[in-house]
C-alpha positions in Angstrom: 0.0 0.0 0.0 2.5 2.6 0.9 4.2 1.9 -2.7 1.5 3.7 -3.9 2.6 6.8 -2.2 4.0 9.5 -3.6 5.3 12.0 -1.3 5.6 15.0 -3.6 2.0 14.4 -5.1 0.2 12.9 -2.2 -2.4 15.5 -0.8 -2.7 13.2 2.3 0.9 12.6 2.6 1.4 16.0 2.4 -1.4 17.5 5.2 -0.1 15.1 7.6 3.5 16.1 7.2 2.2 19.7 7.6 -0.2 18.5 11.1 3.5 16.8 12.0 5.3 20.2 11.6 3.2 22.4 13.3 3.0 19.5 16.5 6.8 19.5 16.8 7.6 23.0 16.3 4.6 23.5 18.9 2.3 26.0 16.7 -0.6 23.5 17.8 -1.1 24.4 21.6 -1.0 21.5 23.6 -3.7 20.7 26.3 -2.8 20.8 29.7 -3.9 17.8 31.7 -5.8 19.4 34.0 -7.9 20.8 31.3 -8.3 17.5 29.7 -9.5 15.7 32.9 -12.0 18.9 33.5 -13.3 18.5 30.5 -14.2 14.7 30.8 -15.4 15.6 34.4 -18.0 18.5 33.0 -18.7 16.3 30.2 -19.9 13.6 32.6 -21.3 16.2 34.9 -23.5 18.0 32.3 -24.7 14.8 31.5 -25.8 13.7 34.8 -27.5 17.5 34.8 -29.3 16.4 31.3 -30.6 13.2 32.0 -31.9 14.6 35.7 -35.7 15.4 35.9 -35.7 18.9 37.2 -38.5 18.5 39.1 -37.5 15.5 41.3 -33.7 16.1 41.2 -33.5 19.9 41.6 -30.8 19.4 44.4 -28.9 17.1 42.0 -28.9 19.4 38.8 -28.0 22.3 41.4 -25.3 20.5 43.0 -23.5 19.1 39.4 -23.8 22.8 38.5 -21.9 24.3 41.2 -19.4 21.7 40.7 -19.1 22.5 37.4 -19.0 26.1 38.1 -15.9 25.3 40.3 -14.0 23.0 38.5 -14.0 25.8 35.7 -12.3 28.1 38.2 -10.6 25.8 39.7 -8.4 25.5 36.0 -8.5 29.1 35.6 -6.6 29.3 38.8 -4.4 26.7 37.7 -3.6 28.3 34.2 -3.2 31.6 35.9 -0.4 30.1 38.0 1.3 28.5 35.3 1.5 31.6 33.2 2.8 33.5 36.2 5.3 30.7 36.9 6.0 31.1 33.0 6.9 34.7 33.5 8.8 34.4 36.4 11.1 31.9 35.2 11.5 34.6 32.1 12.0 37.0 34.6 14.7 35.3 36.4 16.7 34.1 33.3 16.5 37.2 32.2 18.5 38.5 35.8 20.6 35.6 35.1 21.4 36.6 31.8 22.0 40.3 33.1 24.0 39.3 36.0 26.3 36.8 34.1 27.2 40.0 31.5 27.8 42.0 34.6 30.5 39.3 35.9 32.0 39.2 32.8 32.0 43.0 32.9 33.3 43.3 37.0 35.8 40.7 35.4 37.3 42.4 32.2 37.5 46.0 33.9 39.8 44.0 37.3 42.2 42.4 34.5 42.4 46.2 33.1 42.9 47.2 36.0 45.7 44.6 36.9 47.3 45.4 33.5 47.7 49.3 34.3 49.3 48.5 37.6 
């Protein structure tokens, strides 16, 4: 089957090298896995809500809504600390970077120094 294939021509071949390219050089945003197990958990929950009788299972449906109202901020909490942890670590290799040129700096100016005397 795959002699069939001709890379060059192949408009298969060719959107799945393209899928494959944007994966590894992380255009495509991957999912956290928080996200993905809140997802399968409102999923489930809104279920549960639409297959509930409002009438006899008012507590029920109110209940699987406030957990789903939680577990959203719940992830939004979680995503806002990753980004901030995100930033920090930007911020501190950037101080890193800074104080590293500022050694090397400290360093050149004491062998001048050394030199002159």
């Amino acid at each position: 089957m795959t002699e069939n294939i001709d890379p060059r021509t192949d408009a298969q071949f060719k959107a799945l090298m393209q899928v494959m390219q944007d994966i590894t050089s992380q255009k495509v945003p991957l999912v956290q896995p928080h996200e993905l197990a809140a997802r399968s958990t409102l999923r489930k929950l809104q279920w549960i809500i639409d297959d509930s009788n409002a009438l006899d299972d008012s507590d029920l449906i109110d209940t699987c809504n406030q957990a789903r109202i939680e577990i959203k901020y719940l992830c939004s909490i979680i995503t806002d600390l990753r980004e901030a942890l995100a930033a920090r670590d930007r911020d501190i290799r950037s101080l890193q970077e800074r104080n590293n040129y500022q050694s090397t700096e400290i360093q050149r100016l004491e062998n001048q120094v050394h030199r002159a005397n």
